[in-house]
C-alpha positions as CSV (number, residue, x, y, z in Angstrom):
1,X,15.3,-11.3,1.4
2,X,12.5,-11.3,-0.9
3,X,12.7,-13.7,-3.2
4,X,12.8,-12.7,-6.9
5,X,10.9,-14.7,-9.0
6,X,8.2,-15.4,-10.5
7,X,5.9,-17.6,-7.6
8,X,6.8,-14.3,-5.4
9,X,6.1,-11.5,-8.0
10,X,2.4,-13.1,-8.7
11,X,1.7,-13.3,-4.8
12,X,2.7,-9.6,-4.2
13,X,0.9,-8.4,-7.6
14,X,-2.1,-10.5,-6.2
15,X,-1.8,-8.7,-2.5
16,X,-1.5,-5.1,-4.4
17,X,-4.3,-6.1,-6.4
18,X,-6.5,-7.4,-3.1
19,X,-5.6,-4.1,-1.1
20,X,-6.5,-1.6,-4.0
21,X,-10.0,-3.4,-4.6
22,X,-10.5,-3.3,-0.3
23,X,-9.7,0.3,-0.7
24,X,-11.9,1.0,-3.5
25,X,-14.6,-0.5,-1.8
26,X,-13.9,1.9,1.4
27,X,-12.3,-0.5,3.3
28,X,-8.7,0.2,5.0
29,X,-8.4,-2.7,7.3
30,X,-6.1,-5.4,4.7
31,X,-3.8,-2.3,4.5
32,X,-3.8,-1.4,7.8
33,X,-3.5,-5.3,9.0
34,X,-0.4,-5.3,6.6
35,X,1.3,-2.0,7.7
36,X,0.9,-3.0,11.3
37,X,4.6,-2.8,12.2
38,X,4.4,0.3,9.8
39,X,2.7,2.1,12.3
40,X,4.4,0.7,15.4
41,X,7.4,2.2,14.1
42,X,6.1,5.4,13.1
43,X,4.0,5.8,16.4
44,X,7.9,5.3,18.0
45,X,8.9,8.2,15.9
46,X,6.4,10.4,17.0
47,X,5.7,9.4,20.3
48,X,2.1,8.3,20.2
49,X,0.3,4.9,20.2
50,X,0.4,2.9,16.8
51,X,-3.6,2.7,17.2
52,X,-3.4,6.5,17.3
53,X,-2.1,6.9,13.9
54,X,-4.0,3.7,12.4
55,X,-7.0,5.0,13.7
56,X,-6.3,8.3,12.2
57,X,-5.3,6.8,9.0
58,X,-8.7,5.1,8.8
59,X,-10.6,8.1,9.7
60,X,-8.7,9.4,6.1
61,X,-9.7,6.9,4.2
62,X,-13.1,6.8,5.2
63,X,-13.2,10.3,4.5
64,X,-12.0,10.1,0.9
65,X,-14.8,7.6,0.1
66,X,-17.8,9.4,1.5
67,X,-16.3,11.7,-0.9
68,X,-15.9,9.3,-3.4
69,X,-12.6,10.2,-3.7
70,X,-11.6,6.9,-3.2
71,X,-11.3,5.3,-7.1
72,X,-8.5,3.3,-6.9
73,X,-7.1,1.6,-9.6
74,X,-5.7,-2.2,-9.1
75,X,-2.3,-2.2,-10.1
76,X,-1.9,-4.8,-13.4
77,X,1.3,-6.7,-14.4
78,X,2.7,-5.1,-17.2
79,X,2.3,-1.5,-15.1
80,X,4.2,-3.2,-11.8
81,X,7.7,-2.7,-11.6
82,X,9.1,-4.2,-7.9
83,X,12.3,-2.6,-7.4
84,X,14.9,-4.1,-4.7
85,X,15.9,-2.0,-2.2
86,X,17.4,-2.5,1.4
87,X,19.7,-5.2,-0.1
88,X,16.8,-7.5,-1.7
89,X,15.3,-7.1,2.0
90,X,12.3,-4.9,0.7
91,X,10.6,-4.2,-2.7
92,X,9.5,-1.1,-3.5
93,X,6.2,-1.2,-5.9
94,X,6.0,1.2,-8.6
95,X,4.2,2.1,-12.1
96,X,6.8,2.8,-15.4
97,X,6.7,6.3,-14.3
98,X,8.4,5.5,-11.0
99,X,5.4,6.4,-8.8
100,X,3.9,4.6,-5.9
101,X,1.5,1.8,-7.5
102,X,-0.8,2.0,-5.3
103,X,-2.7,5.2,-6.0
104,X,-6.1,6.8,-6.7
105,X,-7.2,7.9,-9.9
106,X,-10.1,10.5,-9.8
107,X,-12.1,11.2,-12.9
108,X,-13.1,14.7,-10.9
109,X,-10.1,17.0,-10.8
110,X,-11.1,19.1,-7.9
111,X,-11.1,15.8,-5.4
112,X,-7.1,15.2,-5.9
113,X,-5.6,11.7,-6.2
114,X,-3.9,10.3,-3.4
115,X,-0.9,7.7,-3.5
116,X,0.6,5.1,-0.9
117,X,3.9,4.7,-1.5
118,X,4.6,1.1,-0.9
119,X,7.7,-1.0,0.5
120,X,7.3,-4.5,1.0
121,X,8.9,-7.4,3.0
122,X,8.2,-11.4,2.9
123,X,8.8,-13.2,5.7
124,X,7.7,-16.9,5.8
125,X,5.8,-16.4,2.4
126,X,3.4,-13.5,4.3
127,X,3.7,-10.1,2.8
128,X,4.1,-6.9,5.0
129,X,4.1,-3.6,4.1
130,X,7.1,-1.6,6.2
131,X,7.6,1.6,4.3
């Protein structure tokens, strides 16, 4: 279970925060150290290697910021709504509007915005990112 107050809602607002300023800076590695059993599962799914689809995950967000596609926008407090799901096992981070929190925010219309839907387990006071 994730615990629901207020010591655990400033750690995962601080780890959103830390992985949208990585990924604004071009680099996926906090994300994809934190979705690690992420992509072990989903490589299950699809029957292919986990570093297959981390590495290709990467390769995309690389892409988006040589194209400077990549303005993400650290998610605040007062925008940060963590929504149990799973039975209190995972929290699901959203804005007010219900969208993922973690998202880009492009001042250049043509280069799209990208989002990362995020659902979030603790587990000895570490936070992982399984959906």
């Amino acid at each position: 279970m994730v615990p629901q107050n207020p010591v655990a809602q400033r750690q995962i607002l601080e780890f959103l925060q830390q992985l949208a300023l990585e990924l604004g800076r071009g680099n996926p590695e906090p994300l994809l150290a934190a979705a690690k059993l992420r992509f072990d599962e989903l490589a299950l799914a699809y029957q292919q290697t986990a570093a297959q689809g981390m590495q290709r995950f990467r390769e995309h967000l690389q892409k988006l910021f040589a194209d400077k596609a990549l303005k993400v926008i650290p998610p605040l407090a007062e925008g940060l709504v963590m929504r149990p799901v799973a039975g209190g096992r995972l929290i699901e981070c959203l804005d007010p509007l219900g969208a993922p929190v973690l998202r880009t925010q492009n001042d250049d219309a043509a280069l799209g915005n990208q989002s990362w839907p995020i659902r979030l387990a603790m587990v000895e006071g570490k936070i992982y990112v399984l959906r």
